[in-house]
Biotite code that builds the C-alpha atoms (Angstrom):
import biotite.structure as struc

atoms = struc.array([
    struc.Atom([16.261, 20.809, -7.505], chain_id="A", res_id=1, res_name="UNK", atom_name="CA", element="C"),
    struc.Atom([14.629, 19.386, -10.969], chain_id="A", res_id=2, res_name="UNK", atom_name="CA", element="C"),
    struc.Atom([18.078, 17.898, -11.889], chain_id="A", res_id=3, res_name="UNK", atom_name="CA", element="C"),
    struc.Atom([18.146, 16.438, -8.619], chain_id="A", res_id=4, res_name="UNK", atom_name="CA", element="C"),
    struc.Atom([15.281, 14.853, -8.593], chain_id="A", res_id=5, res_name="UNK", atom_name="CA", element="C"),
    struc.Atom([15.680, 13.506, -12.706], chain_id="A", res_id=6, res_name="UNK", atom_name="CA", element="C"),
    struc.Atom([19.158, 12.185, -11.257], chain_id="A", res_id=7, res_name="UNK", atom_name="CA", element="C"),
    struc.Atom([17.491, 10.157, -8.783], chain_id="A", res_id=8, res_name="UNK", atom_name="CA", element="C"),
    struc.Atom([14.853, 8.510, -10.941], chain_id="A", res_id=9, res_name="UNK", atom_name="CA", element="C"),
    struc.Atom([17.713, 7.770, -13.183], chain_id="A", res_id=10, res_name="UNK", atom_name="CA", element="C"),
    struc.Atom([19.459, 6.004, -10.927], chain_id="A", res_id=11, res_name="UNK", atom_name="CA", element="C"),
    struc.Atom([16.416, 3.160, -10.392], chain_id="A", res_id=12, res_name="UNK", atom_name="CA", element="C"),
    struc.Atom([14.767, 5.055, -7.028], chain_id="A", res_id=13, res_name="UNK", atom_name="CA", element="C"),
    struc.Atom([11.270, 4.106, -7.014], chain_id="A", res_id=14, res_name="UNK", atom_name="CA", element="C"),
    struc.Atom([8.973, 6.684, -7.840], chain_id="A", res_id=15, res_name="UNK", atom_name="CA", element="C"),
    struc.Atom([6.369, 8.166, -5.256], chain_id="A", res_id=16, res_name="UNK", atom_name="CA", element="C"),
    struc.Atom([2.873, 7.541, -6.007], chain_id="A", res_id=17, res_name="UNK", atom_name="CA", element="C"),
    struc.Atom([1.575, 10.541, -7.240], chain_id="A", res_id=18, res_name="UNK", atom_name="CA", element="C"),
    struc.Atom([-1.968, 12.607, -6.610], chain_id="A", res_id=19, res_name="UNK", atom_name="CA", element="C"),
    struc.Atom([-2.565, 12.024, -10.025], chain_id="A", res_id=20, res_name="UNK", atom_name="CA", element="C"),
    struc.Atom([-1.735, 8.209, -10.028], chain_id="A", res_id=21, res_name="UNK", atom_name="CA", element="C"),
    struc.Atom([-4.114, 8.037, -7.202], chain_id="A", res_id=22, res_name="UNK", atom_name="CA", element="C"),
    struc.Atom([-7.083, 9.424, -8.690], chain_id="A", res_id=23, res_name="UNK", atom_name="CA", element="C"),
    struc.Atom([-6.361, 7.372, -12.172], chain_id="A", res_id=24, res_name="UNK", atom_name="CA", element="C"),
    struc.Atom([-6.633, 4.586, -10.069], chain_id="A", res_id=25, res_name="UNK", atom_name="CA", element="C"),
    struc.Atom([-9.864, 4.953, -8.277], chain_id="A", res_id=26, res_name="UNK", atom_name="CA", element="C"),
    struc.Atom([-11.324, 6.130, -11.598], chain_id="A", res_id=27, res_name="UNK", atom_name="CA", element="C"),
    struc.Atom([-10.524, 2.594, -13.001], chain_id="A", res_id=28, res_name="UNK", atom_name="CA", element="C"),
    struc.Atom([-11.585, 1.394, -9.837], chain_id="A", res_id=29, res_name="UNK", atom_name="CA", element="C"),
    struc.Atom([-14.964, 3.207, -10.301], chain_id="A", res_id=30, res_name="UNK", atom_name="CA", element="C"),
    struc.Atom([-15.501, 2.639, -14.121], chain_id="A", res_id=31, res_name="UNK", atom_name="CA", element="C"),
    struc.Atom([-14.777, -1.198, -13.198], chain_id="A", res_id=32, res_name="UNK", atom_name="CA", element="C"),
    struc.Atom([-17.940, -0.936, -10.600], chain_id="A", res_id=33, res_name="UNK", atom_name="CA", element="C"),
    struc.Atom([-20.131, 1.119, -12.723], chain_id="A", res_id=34, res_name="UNK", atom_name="CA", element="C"),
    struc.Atom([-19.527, -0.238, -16.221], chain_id="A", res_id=35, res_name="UNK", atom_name="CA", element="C"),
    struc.Atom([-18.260, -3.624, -16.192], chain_id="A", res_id=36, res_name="UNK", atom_name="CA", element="C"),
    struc.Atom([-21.121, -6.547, -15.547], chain_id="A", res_id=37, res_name="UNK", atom_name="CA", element="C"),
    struc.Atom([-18.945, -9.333, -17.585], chain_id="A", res_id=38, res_name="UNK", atom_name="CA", element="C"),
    struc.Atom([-17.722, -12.133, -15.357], chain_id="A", res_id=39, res_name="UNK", atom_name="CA", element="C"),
    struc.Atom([-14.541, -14.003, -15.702], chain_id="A", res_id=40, res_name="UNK", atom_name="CA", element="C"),
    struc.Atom([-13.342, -17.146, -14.414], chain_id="A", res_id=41, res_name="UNK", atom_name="CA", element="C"),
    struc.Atom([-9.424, -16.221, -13.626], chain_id="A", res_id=42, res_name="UNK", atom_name="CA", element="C"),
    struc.Atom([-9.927, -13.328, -12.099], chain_id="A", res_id=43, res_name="UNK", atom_name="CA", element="C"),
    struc.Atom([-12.739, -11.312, -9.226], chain_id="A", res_id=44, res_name="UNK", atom_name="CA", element="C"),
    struc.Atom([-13.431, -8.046, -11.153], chain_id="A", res_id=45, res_name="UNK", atom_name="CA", element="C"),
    struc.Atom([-15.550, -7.564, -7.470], chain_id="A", res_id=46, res_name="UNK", atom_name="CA", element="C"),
    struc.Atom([-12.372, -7.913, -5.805], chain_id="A", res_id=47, res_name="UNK", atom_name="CA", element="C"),
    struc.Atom([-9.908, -5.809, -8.244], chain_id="A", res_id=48, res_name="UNK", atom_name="CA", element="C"),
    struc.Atom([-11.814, -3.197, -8.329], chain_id="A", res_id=49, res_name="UNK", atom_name="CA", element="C"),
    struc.Atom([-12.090, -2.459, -5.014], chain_id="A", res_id=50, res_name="UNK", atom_name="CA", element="C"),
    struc.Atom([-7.968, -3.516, -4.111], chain_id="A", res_id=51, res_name="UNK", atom_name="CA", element="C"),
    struc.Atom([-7.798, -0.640, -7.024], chain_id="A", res_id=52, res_name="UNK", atom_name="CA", element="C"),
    struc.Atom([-10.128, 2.125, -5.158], chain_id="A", res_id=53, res_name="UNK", atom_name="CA", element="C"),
    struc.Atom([-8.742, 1.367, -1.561], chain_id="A", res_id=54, res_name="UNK", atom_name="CA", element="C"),
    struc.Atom([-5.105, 1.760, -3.001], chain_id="A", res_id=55, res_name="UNK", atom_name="CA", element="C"),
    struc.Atom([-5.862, 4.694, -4.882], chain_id="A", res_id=56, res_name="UNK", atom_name="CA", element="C"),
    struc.Atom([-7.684, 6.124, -1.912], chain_id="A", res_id=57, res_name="UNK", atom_name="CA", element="C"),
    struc.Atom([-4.406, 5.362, 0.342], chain_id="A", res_id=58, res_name="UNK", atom_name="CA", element="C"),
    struc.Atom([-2.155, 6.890, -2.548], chain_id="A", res_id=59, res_name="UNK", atom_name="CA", element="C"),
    struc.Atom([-4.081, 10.121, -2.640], chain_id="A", res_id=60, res_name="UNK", atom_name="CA", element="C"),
    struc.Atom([-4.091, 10.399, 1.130], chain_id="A", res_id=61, res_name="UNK", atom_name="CA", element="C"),
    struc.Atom([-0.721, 9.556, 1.273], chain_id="A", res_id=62, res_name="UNK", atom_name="CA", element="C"),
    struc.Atom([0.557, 12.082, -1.665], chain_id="A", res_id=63, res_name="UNK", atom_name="CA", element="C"),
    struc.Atom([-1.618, 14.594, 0.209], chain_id="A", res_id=64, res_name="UNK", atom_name="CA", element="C"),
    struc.Atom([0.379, 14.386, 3.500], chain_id="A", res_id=65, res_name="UNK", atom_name="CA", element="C"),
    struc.Atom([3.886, 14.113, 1.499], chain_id="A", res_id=66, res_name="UNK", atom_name="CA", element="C"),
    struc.Atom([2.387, 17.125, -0.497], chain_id="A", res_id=67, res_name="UNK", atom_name="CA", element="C"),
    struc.Atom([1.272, 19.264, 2.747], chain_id="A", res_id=68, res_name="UNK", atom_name="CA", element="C"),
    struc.Atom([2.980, 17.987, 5.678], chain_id="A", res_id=69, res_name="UNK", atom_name="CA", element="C"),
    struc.Atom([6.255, 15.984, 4.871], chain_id="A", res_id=70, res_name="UNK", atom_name="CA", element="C"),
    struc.Atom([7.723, 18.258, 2.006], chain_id="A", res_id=71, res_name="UNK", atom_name="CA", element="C"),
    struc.Atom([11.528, 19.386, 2.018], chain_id="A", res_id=72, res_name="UNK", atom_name="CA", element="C"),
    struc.Atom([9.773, 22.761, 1.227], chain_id="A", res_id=73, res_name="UNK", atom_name="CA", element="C"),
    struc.Atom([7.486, 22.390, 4.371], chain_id="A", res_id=74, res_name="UNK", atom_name="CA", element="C"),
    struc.Atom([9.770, 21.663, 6.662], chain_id="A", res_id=75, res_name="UNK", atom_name="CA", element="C"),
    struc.Atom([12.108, 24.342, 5.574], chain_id="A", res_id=76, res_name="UNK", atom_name="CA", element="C"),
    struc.Atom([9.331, 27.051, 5.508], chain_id="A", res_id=77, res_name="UNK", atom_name="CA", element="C"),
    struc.Atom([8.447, 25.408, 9.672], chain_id="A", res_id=78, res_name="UNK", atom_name="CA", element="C"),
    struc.Atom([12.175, 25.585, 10.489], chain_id="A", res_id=79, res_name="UNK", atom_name="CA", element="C"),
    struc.Atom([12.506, 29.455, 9.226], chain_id="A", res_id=80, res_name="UNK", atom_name="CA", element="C"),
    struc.Atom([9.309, 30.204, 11.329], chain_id="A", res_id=81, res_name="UNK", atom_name="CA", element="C"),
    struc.Atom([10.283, 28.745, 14.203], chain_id="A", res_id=82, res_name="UNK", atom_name="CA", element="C"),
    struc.Atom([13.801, 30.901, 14.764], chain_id="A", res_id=83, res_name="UNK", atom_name="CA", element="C"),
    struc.Atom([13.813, 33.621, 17.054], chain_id="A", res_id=84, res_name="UNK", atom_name="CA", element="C"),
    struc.Atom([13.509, 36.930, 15.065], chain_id="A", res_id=85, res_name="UNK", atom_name="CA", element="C"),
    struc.Atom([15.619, 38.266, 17.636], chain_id="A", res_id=86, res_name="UNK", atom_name="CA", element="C"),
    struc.Atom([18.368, 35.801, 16.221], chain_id="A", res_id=87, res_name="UNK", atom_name="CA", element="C"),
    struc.Atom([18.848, 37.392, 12.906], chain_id="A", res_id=88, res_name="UNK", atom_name="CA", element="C"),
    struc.Atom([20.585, 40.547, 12.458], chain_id="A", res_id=89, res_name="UNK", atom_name="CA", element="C"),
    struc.Atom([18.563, 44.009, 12.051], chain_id="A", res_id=90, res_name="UNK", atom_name="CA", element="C"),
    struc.Atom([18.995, 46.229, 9.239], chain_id="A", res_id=91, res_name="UNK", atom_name="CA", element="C"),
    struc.Atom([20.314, 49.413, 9.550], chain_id="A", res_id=92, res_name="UNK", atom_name="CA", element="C"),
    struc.Atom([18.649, 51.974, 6.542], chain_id="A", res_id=93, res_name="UNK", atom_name="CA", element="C"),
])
């Protein structure tokens, strides 16, 4: 599964955004609001940081629901628990 997935990042598939992506990104987001005051001509620190907390907030809720919900793993575990135990073969001791 770990090869699998290193094979597929090697090949140029764009990485998911990760839980931990998603909270770096509202920390900068926060650190922005709470600890910057400067002001800049080129660019709306107002504005970046809160693109940067709203995207890390959809990241997280997004790697959450890939995490919990949307898996391989998941759906494999809710496909095995929805067969009919009477399906599989008993054992015989």
């Amino acid at each position: 599964m770990l090869r699998d997935r290193l094979a597929d990042r090697a090949r140029g598939y764009a990485q998911r955004v990760t839980i931990g992506t998603s909270i770096l990104l509202i920390a900068i987001g926060a650190i922005m609001k709470y600890a910057i005051t400067a002001e800049t001509d080129f660019i709306d620190i107002q504005t970046a940081r809160v693109i940067l907390m709203l995207v890390g907030i959809l990241g997280l809720i997004l790697s959450l629901l890939y995490t919990f919900m949307w898996s391989p793993q998941r759906q494999a575990k809710a496909r095995r628990d929805e067969r009919d135990p009477y399906d599989s073969p008993t054992r015989r001791y």
